[in-house]
N, C-alpha and C positions, 0 to 999 in steps of 0.2 A: 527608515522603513520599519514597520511594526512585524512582529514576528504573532506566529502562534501562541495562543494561552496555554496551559497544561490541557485541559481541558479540550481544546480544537485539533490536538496534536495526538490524543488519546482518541477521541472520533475516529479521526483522521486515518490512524494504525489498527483500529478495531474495524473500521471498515475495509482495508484493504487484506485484511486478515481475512475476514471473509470471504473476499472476490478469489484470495490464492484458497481455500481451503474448497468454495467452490468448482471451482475451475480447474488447478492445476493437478496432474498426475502425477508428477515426479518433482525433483528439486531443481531442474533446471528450466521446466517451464514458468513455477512460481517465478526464478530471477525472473525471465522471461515479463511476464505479468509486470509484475515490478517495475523494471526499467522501461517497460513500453507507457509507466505513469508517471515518470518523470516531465518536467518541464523542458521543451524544444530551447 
């Protein structure tokens, strides 16, 4: 199985960095945000 380059992995956390800085009001929605991106 192939993993992430530095590069797709840095995307990847700069985007989601976004979505919490958008979105979330406190620190426990950000978890929130978070784990609801997790893979099922």
């Amino acid at each position: 199985m192939d993993g992430m380059t530095n590069a797709e992995w840095d995307a990847f956390l700069e985007t989601l960095a976004q979505l919490v800085e958008a979105v979330a009001k406190d620190g426990k929605e950000a978890a929130e945000i978070i784990r609801d991106k997790k893979t099922k």
